[in-house]
C-alpha positions as CSV (number, residue, x, y, z in Angstrom):
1,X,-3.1,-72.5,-97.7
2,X,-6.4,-73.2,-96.5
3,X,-5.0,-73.0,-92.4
4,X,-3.2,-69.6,-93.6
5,X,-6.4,-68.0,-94.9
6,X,-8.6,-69.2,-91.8
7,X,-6.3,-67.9,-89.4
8,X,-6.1,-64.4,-91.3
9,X,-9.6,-64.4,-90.9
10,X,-9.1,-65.0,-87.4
11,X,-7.3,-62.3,-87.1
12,X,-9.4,-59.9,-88.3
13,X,-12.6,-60.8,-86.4
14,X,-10.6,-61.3,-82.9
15,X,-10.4,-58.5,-80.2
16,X,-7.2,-56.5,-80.6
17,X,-6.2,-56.2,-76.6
18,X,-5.1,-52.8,-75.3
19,X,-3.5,-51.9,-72.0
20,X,-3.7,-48.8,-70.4
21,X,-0.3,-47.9,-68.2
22,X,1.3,-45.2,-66.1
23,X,4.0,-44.0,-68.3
24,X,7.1,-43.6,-65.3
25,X,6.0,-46.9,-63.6
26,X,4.7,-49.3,-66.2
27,X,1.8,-49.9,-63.6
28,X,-1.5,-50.7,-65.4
29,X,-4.3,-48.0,-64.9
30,X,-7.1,-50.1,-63.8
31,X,-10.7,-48.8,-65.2
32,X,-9.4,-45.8,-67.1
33,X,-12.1,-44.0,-69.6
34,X,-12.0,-45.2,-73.3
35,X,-14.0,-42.3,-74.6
36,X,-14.9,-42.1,-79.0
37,X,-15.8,-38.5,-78.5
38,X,-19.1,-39.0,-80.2
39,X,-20.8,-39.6,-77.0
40,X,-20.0,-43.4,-76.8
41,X,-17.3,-45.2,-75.4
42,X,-15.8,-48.1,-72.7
43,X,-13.9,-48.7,-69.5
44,X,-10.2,-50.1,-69.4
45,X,-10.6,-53.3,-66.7
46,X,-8.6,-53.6,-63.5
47,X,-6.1,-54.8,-65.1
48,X,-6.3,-51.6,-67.6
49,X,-7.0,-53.8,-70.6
50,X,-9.9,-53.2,-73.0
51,X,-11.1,-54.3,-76.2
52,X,-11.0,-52.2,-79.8
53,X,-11.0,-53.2,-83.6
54,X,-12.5,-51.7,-86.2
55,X,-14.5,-54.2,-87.0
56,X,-16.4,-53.6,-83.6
57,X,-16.2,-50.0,-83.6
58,X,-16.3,-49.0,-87.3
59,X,-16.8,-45.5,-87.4
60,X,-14.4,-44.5,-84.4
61,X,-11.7,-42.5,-85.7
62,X,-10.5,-41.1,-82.6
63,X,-9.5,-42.2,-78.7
64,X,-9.5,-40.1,-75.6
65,X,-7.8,-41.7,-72.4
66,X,-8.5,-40.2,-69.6
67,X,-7.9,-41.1,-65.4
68,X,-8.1,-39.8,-62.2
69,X,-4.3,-38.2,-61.9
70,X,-3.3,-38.7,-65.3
71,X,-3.2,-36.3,-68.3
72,X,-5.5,-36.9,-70.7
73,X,-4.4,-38.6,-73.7
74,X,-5.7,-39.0,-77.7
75,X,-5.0,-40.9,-79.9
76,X,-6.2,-42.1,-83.5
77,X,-8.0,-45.7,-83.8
78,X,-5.1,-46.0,-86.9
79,X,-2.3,-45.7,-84.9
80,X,-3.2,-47.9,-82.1
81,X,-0.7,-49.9,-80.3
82,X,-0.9,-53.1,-77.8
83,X,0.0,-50.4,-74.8
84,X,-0.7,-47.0,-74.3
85,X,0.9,-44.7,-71.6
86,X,-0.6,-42.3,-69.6
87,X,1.3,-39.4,-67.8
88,X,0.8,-38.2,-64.3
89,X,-0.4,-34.7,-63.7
90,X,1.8,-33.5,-61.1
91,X,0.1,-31.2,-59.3
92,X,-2.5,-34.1,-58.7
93,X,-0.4,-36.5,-57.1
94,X,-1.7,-37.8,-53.8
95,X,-0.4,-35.8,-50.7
96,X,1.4,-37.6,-47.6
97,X,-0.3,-37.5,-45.4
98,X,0.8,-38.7,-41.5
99,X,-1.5,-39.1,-38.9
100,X,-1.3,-40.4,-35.4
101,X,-4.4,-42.4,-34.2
102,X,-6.3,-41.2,-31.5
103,X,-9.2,-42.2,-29.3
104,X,-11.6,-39.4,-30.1
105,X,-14.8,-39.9,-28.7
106,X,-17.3,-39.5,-31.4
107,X,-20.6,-40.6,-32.4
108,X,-22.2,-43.1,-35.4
109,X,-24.9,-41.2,-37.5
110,X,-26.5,-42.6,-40.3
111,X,-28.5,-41.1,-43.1
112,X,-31.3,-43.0,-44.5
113,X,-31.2,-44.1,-48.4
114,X,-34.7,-43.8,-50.1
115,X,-35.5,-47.3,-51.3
116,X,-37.8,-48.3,-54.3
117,X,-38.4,-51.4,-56.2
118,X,-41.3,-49.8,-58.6
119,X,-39.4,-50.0,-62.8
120,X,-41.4,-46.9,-63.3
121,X,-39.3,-44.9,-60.6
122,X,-36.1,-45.7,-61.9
123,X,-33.3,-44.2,-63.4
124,X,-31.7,-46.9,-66.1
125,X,-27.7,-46.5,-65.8
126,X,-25.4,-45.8,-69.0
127,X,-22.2,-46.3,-69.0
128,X,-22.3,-42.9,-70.5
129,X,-24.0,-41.0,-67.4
130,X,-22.0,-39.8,-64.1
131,X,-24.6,-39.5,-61.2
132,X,-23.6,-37.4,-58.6
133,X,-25.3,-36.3,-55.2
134,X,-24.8,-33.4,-52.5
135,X,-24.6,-33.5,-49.1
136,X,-24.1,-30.5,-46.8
137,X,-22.1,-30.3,-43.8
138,X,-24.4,-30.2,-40.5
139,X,-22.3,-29.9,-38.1
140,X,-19.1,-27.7,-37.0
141,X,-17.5,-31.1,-36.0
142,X,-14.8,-32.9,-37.6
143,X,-16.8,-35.9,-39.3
144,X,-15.1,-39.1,-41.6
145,X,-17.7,-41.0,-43.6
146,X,-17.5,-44.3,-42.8
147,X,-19.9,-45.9,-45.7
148,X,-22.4,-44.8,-48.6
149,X,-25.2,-46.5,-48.9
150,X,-26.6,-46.9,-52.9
151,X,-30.0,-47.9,-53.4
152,X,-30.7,-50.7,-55.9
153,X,-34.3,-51.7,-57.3
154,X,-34.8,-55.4,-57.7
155,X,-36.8,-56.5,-60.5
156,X,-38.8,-59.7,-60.2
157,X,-38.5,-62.2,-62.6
158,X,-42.3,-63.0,-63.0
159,X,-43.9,-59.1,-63.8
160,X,-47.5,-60.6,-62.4
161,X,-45.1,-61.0,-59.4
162,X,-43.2,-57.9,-59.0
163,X,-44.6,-56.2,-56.3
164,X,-44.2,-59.8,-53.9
165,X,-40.9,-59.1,-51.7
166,X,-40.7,-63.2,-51.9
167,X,-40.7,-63.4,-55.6
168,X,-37.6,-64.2,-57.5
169,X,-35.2,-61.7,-58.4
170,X,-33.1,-61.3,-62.1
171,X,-29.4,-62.1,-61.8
172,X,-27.3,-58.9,-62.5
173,X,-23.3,-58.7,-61.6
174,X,-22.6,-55.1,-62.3
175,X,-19.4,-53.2,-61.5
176,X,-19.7,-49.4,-60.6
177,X,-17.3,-46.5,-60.1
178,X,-17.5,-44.1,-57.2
179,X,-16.2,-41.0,-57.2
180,X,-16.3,-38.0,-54.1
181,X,-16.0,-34.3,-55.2
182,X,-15.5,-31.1,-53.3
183,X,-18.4,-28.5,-53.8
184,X,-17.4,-26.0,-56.4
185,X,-20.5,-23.1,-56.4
186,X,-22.8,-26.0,-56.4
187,X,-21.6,-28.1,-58.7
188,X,-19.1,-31.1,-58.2
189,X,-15.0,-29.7,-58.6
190,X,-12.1,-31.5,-57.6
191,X,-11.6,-35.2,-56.6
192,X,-11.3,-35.8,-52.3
193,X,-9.3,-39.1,-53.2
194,X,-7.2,-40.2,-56.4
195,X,-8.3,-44.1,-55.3
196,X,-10.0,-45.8,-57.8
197,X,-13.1,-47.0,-56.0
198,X,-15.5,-49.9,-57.3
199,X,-17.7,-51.9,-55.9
200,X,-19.7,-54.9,-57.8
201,X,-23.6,-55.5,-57.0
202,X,-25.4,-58.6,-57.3
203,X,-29.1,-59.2,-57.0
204,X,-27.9,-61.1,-53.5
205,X,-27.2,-57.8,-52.2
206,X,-30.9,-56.7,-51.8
207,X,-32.3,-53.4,-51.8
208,X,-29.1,-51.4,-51.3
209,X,-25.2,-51.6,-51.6
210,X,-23.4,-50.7,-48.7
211,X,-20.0,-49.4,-49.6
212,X,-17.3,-49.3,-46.6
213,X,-15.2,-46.1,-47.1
214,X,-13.4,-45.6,-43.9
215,X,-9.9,-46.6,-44.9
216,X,-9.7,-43.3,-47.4
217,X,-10.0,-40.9,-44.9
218,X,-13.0,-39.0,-45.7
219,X,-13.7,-36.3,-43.7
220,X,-16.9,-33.9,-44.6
221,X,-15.9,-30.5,-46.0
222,X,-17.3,-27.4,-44.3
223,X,-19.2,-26.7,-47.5
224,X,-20.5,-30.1,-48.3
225,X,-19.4,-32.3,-51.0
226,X,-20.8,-34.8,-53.7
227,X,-20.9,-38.2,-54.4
228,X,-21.0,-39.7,-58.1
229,X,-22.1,-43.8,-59.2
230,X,-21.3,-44.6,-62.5
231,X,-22.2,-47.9,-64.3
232,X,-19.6,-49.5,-65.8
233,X,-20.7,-52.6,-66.8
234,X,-21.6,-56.5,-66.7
235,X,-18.9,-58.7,-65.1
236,X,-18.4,-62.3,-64.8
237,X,-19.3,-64.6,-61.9
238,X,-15.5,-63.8,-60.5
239,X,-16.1,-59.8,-61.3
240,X,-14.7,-59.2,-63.7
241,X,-15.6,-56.8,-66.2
242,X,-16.8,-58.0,-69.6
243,X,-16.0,-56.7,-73.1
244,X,-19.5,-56.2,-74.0
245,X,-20.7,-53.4,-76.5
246,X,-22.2,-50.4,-74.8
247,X,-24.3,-49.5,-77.0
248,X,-27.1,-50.6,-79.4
249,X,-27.3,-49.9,-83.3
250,X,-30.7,-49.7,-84.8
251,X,-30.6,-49.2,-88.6
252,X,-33.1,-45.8,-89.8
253,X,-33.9,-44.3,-93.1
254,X,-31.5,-41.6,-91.8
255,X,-28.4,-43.9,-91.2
256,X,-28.0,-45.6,-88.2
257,X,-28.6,-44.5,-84.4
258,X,-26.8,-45.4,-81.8
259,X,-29.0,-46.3,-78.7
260,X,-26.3,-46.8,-75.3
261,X,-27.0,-50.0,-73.4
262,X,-29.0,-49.8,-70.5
263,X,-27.8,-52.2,-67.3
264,X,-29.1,-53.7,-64.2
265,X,-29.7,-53.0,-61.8
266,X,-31.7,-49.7,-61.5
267,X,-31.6,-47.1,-59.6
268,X,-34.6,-45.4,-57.8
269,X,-35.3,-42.0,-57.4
270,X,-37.3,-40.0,-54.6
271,X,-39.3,-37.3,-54.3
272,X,-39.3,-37.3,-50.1
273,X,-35.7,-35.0,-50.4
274,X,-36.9,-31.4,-50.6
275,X,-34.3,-29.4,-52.1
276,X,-32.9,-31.0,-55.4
277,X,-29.5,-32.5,-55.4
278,X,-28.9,-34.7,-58.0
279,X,-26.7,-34.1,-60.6
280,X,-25.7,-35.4,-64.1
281,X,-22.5,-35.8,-66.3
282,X,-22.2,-37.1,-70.0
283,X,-18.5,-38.4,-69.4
284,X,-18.6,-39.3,-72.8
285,X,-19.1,-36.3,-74.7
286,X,-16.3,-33.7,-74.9
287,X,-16.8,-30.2,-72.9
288,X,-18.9,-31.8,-71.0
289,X,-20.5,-30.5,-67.6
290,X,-22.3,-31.1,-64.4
291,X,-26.3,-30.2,-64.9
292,X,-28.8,-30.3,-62.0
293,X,-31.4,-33.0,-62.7
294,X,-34.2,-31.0,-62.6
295,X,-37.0,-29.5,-65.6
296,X,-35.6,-27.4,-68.3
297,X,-31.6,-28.3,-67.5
298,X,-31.6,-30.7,-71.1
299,X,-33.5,-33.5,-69.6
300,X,-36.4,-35.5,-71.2
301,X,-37.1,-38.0,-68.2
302,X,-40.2,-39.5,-67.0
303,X,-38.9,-39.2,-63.9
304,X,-38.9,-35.5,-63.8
305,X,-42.5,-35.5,-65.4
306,X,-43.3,-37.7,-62.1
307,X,-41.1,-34.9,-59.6
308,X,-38.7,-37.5,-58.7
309,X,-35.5,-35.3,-58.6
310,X,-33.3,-37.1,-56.6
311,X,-31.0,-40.4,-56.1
312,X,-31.7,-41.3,-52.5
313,X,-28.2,-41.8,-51.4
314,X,-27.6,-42.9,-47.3
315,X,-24.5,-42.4,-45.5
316,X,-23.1,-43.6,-42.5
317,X,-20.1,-41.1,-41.0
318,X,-18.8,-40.6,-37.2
319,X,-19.1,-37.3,-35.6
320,X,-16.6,-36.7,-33.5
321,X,-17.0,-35.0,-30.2
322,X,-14.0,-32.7,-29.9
C-alpha cells in the first residue's frame, strides 16, 4: 500500500512530457513556442519536447503552439495529451529552389559589431523578448550574407575585477533563436528562411558569437531586412536545453507577480549607430507587435535614459561583382 501511495505521489510531482509534431509527417517540431497567453511561456526542445503540469504552472489554463510554417494551435492545459500536432500552412511551405553554382567574382565585406562588457550597458534577455535589427541594402549588387556577428558581454566573476580583460569569466551555456525578416514599412514582416536556426553561446566564445549563415542562401533584399536574437534558455554541457522555469514568483499584498527570468549572457547596446534600429517583440503576449526601441514606444529602460538605442549587430556578406 505504502509503494502504491509513494508512487502516486510521484506521479503527481513528475514532469508530464509533451511533444510537439508535424501533423502529415509525425516529424518532431524542434523549439516550437509554448506560449500561456498571459505574457509567460516556454520553448519545445530540438526534439520538440517540453515540460507542463499543473503543479508547475498552476494558473495556466490555456496553450498556444505556434512555429515557423505551422498553423498556430490552442489548446486547454485540461485536455493535454503526450503529443500534440501541428499543421503546415501551405502557402508557407519552402519553395524549390534550383541553382547552378557559379564562379562570380565578388568581394568579402564585413560590418563591425559594437562590443561592450560594462553590466550597466546591457540589455538582460527574456525568453519573452524578440530582438530584432535593420540593415539597409548599400549596394545595387546581388549580396548573400555569409555570417552575423552577436555581441555578448562577459561578466567577471570577481566585480572588484570586472573591468580586467584577464579576469575570470561566469560560466553561461545559453541557446538562442535567430530569425531573418523582410522589411515591411519599417518594421520586421515575413520570414526569408522557414529553417530553424540556433546557435548555443558559452563564455569560451568571448566577446561575440559568430554565426555562419551561408548554407541558407541569404541574399540582401533591395529594401533591407532585419535580424531577430531571442533567448531561449540554459542548456546542459551537451546543449541541450533545460526545463527550467522562466519566470520568477514573488509573493505581494496584491497576489503574486510574476517577474521572467533573466539569462546570461547580456547583450550590449550602442549609442555609436546614428539612426535607431532596434526593435522589440513580446512573443509571449497575444496581438503582439514589433515597437522601435526608442523613448515613448512603451519602454521603461535604463538604457534609453543612457541613449543606448541600438543592439550592435556585425555582419559579414559577399558582394558580388556582376
Amino acid at each position: 500500500m505504502k509503494k502504491i501511495l509513494f508512487l502516486l505521489l510521484i506521479s503527481q510531482i513528475s514532469f508530464a512530457q509533451i511533444t510537439v509534431l508535424d501533423s502529415v509527417s509525425k516529424i518532431p517540431v524542434s523549439y516550437a513556442t509554448i506560449s500561456f497567453g498571459n505574457g509567460n511561456g516556454i520553448f519545445a526542445d530540438d526534439e520538440g519536447k517540453f515540460f507542463f503540469t499543473k503543479k508547475l504552472y498552476p494558473d495556466v489554463d490555456s496553450l498556444y503552439i505556434s512555429a515557423i510554417g505551422y498553423k498556430n494551435l490552442s489548446v486547454a492545459a485540461k485536455n493535454l495529451t503526450d503529443s500534440l500536432l501541428l499543421q503546415s500552412k501551405i502557402d508557407e511551405l519552402d519553395e524549390v529552389v534550383l541553382s547552378i553554382k557559379s564562379n562570380r567574382k565578388f568581394k568579402e565585406e564585413t560590418l563591425k559589431p559594437y562590443l561592450d562588457d560594462d553590466y550597466y550597458n546591457c540589455w538582460l534577455p527574456t525568453i519573452e523578448s524578440e530582438i530584432a535589427v535593420y540593415f539597409p541594402k548599400k549596394s545595387d549588387k546581388d549580396q548573400k550574407l555569409t555570417s552575423v556577428i552577436f555581441p555578448i558581454a562577459l561578466e567577471s566573476k570577481d566585480w572588484k575585477k570586472r573591468k580586467r580583460s584577464n579576469s575570470d569569466k561566469k560560466k553561461f551555456s545559453t541557446l538562442f533563436k535567430v530569425n531573418f525578416y523582410t522589411n515591411d514599412n519599417g518594421k520586421p514582416g515575413n520570414t526569408l528562411t522557414y529553417e530553424t536556426i540556433v546557435f548555443r553561446a558559452t563564455e569560451k566564445d568571448g566577446d561575440a558569437y559568430t554565426l555562419n549563415v551561408e548554407e541558407y542562401d541569404l541574399y540582401i533584399p533591395k529594401n533591407g531586412f532585419f535580424v531577430s536574437i531571442q533567448v531561449m534558455g540554459y542548456t546542459d554541457k551537451n546543449g541541450k536545453l533545460l526545463p527550467n522555469k522562466k519566470y520568477k514568483e514573488i509573493k505581494t499584498k496584491n497576489g503574486t507577480v510574476k517577474i521572467p527570468t533573466n539569462f546570461r549572457p547580456l547583450l550590449p547596446f550602442t549609442d555609436k549607430i546614428e539612426t535607431k534600429n532596434t526593435y522589440i517583440k513580446r512573443v509571449f503576449i497575444n496581438g503582439n507587435d514589433w515597437v522601435k526601441f526608442d523613448k515613448g514606444n512603451k519602454f521603461k529602460s535604463s538604457l534609453l535614459d543612457k541613449d543606448l538605442y541600438n543592439y550592435g549587430i556585425g555582419l559579414e556578406y559577399n558582394t558580388f561583382k556582376d
